[in-house]
C-alpha positions as CSV (number, residue, x, y, z in Angstrom):
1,X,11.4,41.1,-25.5
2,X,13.2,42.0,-22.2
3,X,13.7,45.5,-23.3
4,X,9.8,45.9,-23.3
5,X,9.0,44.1,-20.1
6,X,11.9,46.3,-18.9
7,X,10.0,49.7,-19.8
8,X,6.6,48.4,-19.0
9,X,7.5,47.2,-15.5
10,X,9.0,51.0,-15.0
11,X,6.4,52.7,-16.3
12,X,4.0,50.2,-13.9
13,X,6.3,51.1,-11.0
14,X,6.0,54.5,-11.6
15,X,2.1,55.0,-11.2
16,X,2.4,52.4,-8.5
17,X,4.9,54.9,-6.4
18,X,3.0,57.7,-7.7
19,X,-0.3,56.1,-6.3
20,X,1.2,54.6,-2.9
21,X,2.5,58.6,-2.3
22,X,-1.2,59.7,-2.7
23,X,-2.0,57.0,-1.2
24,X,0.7,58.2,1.8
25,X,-0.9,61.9,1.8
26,X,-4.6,60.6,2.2
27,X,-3.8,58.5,5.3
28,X,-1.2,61.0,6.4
29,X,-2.8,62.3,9.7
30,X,-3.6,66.1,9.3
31,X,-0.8,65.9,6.5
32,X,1.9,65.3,9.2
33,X,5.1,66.0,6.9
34,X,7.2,63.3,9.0
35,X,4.5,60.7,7.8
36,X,4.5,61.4,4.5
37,X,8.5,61.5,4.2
38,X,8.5,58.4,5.7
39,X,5.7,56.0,4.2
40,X,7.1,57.7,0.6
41,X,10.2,56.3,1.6
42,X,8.8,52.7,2.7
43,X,7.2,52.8,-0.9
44,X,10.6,53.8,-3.0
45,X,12.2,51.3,-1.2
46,X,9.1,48.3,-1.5
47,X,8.8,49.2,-5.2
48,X,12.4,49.4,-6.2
49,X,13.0,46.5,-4.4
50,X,10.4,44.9,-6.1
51,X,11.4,45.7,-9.7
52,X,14.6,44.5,-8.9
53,X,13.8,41.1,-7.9
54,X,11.0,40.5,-10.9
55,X,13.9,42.1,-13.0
56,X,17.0,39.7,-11.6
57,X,14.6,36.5,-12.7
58,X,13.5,38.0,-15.7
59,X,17.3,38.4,-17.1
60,X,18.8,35.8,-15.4
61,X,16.6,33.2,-17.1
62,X,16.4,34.5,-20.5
63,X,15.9,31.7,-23.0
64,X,19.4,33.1,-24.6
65,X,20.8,32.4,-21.3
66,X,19.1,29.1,-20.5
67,X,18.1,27.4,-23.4
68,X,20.2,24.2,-23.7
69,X,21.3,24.5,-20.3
70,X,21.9,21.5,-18.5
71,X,19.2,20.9,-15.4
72,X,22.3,20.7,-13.2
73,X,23.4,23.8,-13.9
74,X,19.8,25.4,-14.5
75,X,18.9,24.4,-10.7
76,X,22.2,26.4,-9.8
77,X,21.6,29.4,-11.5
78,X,17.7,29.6,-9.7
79,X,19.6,28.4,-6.6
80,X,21.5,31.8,-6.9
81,X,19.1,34.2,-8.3
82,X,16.7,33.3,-5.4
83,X,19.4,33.9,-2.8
84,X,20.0,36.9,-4.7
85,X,16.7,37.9,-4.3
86,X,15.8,36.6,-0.5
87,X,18.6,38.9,0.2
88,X,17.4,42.6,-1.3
89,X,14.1,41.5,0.6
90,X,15.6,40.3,3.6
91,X,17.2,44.2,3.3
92,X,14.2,45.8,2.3
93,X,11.6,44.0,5.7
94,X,14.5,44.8,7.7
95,X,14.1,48.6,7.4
96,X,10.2,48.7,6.4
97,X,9.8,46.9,9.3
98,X,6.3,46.2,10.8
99,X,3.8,44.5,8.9
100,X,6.5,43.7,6.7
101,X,8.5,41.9,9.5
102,X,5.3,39.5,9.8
103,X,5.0,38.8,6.0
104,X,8.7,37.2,6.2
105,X,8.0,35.5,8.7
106,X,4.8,33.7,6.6
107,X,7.4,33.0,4.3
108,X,9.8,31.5,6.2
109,X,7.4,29.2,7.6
110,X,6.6,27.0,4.3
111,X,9.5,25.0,4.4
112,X,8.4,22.4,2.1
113,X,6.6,25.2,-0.3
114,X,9.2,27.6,-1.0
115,X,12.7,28.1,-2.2
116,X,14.8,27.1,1.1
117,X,17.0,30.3,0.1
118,X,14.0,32.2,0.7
119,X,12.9,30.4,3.9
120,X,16.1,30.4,5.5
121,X,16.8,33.9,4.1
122,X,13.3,34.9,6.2
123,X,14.4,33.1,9.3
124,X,16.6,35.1,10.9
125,X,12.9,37.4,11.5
126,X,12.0,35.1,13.9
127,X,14.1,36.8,16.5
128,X,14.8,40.1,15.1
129,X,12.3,42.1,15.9
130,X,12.8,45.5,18.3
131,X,11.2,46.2,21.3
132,X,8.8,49.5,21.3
133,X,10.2,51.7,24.2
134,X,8.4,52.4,27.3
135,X,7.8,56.2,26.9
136,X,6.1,54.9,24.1
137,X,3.9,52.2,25.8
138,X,3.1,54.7,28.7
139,X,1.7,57.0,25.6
140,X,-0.5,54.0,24.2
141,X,-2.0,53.1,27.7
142,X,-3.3,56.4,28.5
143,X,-4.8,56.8,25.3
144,X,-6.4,53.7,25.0
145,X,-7.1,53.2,28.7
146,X,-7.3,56.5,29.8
147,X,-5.2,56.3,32.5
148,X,-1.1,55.4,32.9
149,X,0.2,52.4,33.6
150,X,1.0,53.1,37.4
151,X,-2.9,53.2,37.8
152,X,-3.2,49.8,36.6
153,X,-0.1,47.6,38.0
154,X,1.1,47.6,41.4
155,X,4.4,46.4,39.6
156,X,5.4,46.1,35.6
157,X,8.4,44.6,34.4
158,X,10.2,47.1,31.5
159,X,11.9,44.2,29.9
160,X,9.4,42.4,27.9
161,X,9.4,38.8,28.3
162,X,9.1,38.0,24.2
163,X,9.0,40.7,21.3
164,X,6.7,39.8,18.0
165,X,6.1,41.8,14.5
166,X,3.0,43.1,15.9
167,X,3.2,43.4,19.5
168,X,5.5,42.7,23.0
169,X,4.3,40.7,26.0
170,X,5.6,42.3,30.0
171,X,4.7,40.4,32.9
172,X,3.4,42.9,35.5
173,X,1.5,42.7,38.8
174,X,-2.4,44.2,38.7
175,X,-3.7,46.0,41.9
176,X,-5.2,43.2,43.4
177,X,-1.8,41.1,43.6
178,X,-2.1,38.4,40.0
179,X,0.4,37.9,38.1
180,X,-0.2,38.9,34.1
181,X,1.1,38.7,30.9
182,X,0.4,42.3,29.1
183,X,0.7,41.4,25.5
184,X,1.1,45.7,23.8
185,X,1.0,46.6,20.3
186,X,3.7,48.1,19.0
187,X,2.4,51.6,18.9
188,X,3.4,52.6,15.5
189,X,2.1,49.5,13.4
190,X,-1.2,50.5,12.5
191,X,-0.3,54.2,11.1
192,X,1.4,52.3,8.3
193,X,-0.1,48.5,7.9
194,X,-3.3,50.0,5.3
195,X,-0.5,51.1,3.3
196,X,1.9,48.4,3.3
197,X,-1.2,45.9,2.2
198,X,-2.4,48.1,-0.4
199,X,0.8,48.9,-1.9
200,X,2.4,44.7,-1.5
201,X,-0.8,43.8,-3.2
202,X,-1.0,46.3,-6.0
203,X,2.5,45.2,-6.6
204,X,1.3,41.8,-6.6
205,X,-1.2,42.8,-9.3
206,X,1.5,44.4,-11.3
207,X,3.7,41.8,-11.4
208,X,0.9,39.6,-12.1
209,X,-0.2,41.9,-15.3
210,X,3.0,42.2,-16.5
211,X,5.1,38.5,-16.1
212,X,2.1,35.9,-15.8
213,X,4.3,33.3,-14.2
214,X,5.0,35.0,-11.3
215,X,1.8,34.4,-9.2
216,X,2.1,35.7,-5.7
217,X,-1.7,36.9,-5.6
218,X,-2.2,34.6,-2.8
219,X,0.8,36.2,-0.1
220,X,-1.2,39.6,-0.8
221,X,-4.6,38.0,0.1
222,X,-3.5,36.6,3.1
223,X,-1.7,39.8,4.5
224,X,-5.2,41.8,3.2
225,X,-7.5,39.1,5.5
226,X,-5.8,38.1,8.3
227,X,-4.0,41.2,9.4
228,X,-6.5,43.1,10.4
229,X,-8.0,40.6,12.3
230,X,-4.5,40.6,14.1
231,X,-4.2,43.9,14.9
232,X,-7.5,43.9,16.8
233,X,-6.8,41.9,20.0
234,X,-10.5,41.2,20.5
235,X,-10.5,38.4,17.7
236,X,-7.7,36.9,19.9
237,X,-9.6,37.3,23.3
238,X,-12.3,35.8,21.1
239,X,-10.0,33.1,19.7
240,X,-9.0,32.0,22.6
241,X,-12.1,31.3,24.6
242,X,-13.0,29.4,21.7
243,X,-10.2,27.2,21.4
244,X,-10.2,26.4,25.7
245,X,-13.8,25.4,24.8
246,X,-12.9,23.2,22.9
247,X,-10.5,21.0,25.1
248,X,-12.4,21.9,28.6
249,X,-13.1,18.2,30.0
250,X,-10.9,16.6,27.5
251,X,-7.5,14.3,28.4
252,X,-5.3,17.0,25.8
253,X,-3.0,17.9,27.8
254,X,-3.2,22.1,26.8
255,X,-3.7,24.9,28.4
256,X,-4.6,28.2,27.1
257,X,-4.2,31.3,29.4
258,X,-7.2,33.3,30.7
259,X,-8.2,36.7,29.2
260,X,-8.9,39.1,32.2
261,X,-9.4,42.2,29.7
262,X,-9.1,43.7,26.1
263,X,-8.6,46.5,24.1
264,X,-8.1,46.3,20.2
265,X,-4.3,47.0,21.2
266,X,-3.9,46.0,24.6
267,X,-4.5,42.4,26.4
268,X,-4.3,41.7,29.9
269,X,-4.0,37.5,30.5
270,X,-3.3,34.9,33.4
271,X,0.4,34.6,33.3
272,X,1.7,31.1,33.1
273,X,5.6,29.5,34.1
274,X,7.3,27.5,31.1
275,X,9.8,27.1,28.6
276,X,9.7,27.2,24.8
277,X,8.3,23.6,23.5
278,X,11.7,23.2,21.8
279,X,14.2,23.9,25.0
280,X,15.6,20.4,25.4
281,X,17.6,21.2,28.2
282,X,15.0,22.9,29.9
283,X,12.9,19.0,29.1
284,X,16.0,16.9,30.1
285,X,16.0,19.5,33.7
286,X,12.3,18.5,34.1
287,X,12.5,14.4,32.9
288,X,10.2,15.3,30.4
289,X,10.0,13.0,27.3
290,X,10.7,15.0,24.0
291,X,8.7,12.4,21.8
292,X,5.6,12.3,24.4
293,X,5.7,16.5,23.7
294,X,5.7,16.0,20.6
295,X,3.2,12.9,20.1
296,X,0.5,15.4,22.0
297,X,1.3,18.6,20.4
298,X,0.4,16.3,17.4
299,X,-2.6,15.2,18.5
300,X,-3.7,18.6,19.8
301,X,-3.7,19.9,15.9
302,X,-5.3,16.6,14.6
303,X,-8.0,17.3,16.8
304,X,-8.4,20.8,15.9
305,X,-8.1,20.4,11.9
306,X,-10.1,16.9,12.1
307,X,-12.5,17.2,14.8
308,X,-13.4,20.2,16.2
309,X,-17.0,20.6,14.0
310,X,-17.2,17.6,13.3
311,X,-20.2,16.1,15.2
312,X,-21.0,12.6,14.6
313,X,-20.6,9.5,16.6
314,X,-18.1,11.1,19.1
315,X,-18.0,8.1,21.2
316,X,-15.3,6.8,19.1
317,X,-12.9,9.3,20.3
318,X,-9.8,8.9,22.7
319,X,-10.8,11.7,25.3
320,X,-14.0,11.9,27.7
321,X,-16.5,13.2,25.1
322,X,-18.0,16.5,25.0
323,X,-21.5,17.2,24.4
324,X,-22.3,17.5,20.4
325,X,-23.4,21.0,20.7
326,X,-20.0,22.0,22.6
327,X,-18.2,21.5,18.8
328,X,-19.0,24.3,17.1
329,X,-19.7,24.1,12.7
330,X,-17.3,25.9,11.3
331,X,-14.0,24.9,13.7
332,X,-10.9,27.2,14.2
333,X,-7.2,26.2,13.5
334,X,-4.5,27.5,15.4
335,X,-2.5,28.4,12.3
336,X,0.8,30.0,13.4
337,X,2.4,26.9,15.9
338,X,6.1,27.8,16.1
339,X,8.4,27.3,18.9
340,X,7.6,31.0,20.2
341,X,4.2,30.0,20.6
342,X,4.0,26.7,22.1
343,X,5.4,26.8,25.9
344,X,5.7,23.4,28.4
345,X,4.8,23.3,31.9
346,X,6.2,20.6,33.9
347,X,3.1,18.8,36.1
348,X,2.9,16.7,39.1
349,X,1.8,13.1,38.5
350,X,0.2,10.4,40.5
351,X,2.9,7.3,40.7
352,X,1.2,4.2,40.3
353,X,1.0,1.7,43.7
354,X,1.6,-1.7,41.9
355,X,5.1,-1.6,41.0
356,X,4.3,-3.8,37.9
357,X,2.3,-1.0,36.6
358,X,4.9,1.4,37.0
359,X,6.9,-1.2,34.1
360,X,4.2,-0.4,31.9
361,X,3.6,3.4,32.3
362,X,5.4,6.5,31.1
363,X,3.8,9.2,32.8
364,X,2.9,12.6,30.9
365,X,4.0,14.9,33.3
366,X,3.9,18.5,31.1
367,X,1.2,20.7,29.9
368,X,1.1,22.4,26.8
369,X,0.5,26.7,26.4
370,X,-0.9,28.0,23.6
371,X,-0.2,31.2,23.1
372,X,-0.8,33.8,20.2
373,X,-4.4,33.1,18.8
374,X,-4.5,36.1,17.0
375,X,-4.1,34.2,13.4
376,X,-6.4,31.5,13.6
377,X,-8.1,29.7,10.2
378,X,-12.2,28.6,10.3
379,X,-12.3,24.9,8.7
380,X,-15.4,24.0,7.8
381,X,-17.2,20.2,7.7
382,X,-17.0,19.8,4.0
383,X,-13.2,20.9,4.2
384,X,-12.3,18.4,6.8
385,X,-14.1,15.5,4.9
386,X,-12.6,15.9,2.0
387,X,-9.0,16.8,3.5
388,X,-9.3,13.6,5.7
389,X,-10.0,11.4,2.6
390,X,-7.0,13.2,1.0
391,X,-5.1,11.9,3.8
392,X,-6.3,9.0,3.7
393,X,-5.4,7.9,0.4
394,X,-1.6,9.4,0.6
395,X,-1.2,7.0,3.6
396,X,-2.4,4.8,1.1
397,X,-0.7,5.5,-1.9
398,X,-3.6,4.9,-3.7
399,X,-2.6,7.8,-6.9
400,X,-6.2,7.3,-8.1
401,X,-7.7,8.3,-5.2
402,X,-4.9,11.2,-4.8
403,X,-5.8,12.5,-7.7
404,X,-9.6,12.6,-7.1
405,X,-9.5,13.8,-3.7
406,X,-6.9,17.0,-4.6
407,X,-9.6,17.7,-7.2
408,X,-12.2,17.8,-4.6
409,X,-9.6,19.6,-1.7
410,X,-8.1,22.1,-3.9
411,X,-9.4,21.8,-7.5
412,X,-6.0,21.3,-8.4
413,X,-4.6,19.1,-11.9
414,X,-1.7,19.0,-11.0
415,X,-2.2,16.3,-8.5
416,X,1.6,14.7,-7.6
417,X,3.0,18.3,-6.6
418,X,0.1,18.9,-4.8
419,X,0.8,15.6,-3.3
420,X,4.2,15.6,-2.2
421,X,3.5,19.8,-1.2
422,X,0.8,18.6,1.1
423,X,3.3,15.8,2.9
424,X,6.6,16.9,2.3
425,X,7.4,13.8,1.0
426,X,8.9,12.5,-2.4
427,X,6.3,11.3,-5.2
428,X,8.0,8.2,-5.6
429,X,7.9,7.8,-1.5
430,X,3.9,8.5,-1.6
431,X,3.2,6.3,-4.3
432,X,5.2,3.3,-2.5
433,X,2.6,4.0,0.9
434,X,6.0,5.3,2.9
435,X,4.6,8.4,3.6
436,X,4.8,6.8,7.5
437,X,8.8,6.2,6.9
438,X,11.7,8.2,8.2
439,X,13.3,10.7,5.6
440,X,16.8,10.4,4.5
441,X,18.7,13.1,4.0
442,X,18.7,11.9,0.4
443,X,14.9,12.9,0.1
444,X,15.5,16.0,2.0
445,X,17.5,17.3,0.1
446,X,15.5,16.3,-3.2
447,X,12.5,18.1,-1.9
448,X,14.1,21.1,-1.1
449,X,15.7,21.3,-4.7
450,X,12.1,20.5,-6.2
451,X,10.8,23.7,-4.2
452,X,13.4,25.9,-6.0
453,X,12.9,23.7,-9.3
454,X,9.1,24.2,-9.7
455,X,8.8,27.6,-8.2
456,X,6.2,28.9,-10.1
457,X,4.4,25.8,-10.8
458,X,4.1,25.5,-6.9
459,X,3.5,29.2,-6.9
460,X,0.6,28.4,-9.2
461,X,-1.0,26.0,-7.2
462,X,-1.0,28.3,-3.6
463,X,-2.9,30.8,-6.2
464,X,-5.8,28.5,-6.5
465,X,-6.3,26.0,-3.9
466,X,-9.1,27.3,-1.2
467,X,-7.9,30.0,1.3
468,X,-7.9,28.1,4.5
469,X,-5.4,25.5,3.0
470,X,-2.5,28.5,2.6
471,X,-2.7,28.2,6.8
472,X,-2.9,24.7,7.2
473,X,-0.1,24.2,4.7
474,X,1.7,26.7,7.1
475,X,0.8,24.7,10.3
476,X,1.9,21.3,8.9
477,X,5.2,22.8,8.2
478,X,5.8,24.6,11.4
479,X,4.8,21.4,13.2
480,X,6.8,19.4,11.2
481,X,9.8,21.7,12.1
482,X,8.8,21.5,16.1
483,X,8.6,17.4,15.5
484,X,11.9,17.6,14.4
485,X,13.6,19.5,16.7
486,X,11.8,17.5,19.4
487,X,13.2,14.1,17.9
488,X,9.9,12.8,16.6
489,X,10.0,10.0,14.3
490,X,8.3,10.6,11.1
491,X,6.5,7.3,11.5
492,X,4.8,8.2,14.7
493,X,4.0,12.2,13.6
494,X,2.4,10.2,10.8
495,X,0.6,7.4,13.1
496,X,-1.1,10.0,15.3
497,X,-2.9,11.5,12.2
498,X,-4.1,8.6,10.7
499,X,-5.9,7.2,14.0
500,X,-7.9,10.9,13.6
501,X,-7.9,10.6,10.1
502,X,-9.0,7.1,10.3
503,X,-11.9,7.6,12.9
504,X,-12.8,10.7,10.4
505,X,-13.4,8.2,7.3
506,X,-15.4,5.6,9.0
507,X,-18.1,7.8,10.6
508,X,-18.3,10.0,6.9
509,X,-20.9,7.7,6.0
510,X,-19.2,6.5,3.0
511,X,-17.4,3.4,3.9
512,X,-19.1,0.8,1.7
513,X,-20.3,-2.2,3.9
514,X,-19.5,-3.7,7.8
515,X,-16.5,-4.9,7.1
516,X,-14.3,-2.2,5.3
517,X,-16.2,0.0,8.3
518,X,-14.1,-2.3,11.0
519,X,-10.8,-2.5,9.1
520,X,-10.9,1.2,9.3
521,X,-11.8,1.0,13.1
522,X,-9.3,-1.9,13.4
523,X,-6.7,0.2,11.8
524,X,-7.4,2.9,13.8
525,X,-7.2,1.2,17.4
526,X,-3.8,-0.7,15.5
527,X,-2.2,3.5,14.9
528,X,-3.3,3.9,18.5
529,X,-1.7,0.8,20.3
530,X,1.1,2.2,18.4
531,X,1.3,5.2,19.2
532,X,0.5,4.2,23.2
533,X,3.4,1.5,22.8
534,X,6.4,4.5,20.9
535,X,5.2,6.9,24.0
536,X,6.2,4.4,26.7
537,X,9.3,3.5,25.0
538,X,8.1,0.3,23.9
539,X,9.1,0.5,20.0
């Protein structure tokens, strides 16, 4: 049985490299030789490296090896082979580099989805990627701009201020003395990023054909949707406007940088002072509250999954309300929240006059930055109803209700993975309503041995839930990484959902009768008293 998946999986590889080098010579530009030599080689090295991994799993868990096996021991052996594994494709992104660099990064943002060898394997991309030189920059500004840089800046810094998978942000100095944040492309990421998506997804679909269990379709689908979208900075520009739309006139306290110009490759913004979200010295310099960061950075994403799009009966809302038409039907979702893209801004703030009131208030004195709103996911009003009912009833722990709403979220069966995939959270901890309670390491660690343990039954599920979910799986777990690194308790993450979740349920038109309407407002104002009370040190 092996020895035939062996020699089908070659002879697969085989056309697939043959197809990705004819692939290489179409795109080659005017059949440049050093093109060709190296996407061929990017394509030896993503097949074989490919092969190798379905081929480690496919002999390291042979039934002769595993059958009788204790689960100890079974867990162990998966334990190894996907460290194994994380590490030829750790090797493999490292070289590629490029559009590969960005798809470990995806995967070393679902924490609570995947393997942790393979997230924390994928990690370390987070601050390895190389700068593009500035012989090269110079070269990208005159094409695309038509003139160099020294018409454009009165000063540029050559050090860039952050370096990403696709691009690198300077802080330079226009003509007319503002200070900007020039986010550049890396100029040699698009010459290979058709090819990389076309030949990881017809992998994909080889693997796929040839070991059924191994269901990764929805990785390729991602990279083939949203990166293009990436690479063309006017989506962000676009982005961007959108999403300060959205909080202009509201009490959020976020901040989103202007856009001055765009190019496809080239973005000229307002540049803003801060610190990474995460920098706790640089919070402790500044007497700003970890936990209120965090509580508002929450908030900020409720509002955008929960509200943003959704119309009705805004006066129940925490912030000055906007007009109705102001909330655009379909909403976006930031959907790539890590450290390197949330920044805090110490502000002044007013000091109470009646001493008794300074007793009772903790002032917010920070801003948040969003930066990045390149990859951003459209939610639209049927999602967030049904998402916030899902919500609803894992706050709950109402399985009946679980299992219904998952069917109508994500069409799934298998309704307790999807459960505790969704939260992060044991079954046993959902189903008990402690879904608001602090993890123990304990449950930690049983989680992240249940990821490795149901790999492909998890990997299953990512293949057929609805598109958007993959990013706002994503965005829960980078949040839930921030919250934790900012000291946020699990109960309050959890309590500043449910008052939007909450408000979300009772004006769906579906609460049955006045008073199961209040409890949910009741509940509601209770999550927000809450809330108000952990900010200010109260609890």
């Amino acid at each position: 049985m092996f020895a035939r998946a062996l020699r089908r999986t070659v002879v697969a590889s085989t056309v697939l490299f043959a197809g990705s080098a004819a692939g290489s010579l179409y795109l080659s530009p005017e059949k440049d030789l050093f093109f060709l030599a190296k996407a061929t080689s990017r394509s030896l090295r993503t097949v074989t490296t490919g092969v190798a991994v379905v081929a480690d799993y496919q002999w390291s868990l042979r039934s002769s090896v595993t059958e009788g096996m204790p689960r100890d021991d079974y867990v162990a052996l998966k334990s190894d082979i996907h460290l194994r594994c994380a590490k030829r494709m750790l090797c493999a992104i490292q070289k590629n580099g490029g559009v590969y660099v960005k798809l470990g990064q995806h995967v070393s943002a679902l924490e609570y989805l995947l393997p942790a060898e393979y997230v924390e394997t994928m990690r370390v991309l987070q601050d390895q990627c190389p700068p593009s030189s500035l012989e090269d920059i110079n070269k990208l500004f005159e094409t695309d701009l038509g003139v160099p840089m020294k018409y454009v800046f009165a000063s540029f810094d050559e050090e860039p201020i952050g370096v990403a998978s696709i691009a690198q942000v300077h802080r330079a100095r226009l003509q007319d003395g503002r200070d900007v944040a020039i986010k550049i492309q890396h100029p040699g990421i698009r010459t290979f990023s058709m090819l990389d998506i076309e030949l990881t997804a017809g992998f994909v679909k080889m693997v796929k054909q040839l070991f059924p269990d191994f269901e990764f379709g929805w990785l390729a689908d991602e990279m083939r949707n949203n990166l293009p979208c990436e690479l063309d900075f006017n989506y962000e520009a676009k982005n961007a406007e959108i999403v300060e739309s959205h909080f202009r006139g509201s009490d959020r306290l976020v901040t989103v940088p202007k856009v001055y110009w765009v190019k496809p490759r080239l973005m000229c913004m307002e540049f803003v002072e801060g610190k990474r979200i995460d920098d706790l010295d640089y919070l402790r310099e500044h007497h700003i509250d970890p936990s209120q960061v965090a509580v508002e950075l929450n908030r900020i994403f409720s509002e955008m999954i929960f509200y943003h799009g959704f119309c009705a009966f805004i006066w129940l809302r925490t912030h000055r309300p906007h007009p109705v038409h102001s909330f655009p039907s379909p909403g976006l979702v930031h959907s790539d929240p890590h450290p390197g893209n949330l920044m805090i801004q110490p502000q002044p703030v007013k000091t109470p006059v009646l001493p008794l009131f300074r007793l009772f208030r903790h002032p917010r004195n920070f801003k948040i930055i969003l930066l990045d709103h390149g990859l951003y996911r459209t939610l639209d009003k049927q999602f967030r109803h049904d998402y916030a009912w899902l919500w609803e009833s894992l706050i709950r722990g109402d399985e009946d209700r679980i299992r219904y709403w998952s069917k109508q979220v994500a069409e799934v069966d298998m309704y307790e993975l999807f459960a505790c995939m969704i939260t992060g959270r044991n079954w046993d901890t959902i189903t008990s309503g402690g879904v608001k309670s602090d993890r123990r390491m304990s449950e930690l660690d049983n989680v992240t041995s249940s990821a490795a343990f149901y790999f492909k039954e998890i990997s299953s599920v990512l293949a057929q839930v609805p598109r958007p979910l993959l990013l706002v799986f994503k965005t829960n777990d980078l949040l839930r990484s921030v919250a934790r690194s900012l000291k946020l308790s699990e109960w309050a993450s959890v309590s500043v959902m449910s008052m939007y979740v909450l408000e979300t349920c009772a004006l769906s038109g579906e609460v049955e009768g006045v008073s199961e309407w209040a409890r949910f407002v009741l509940e509601r104002v209770l999550a927000r008293v809450a809330v108000w009370l952990y900010e200010h040190n109260w609890l």
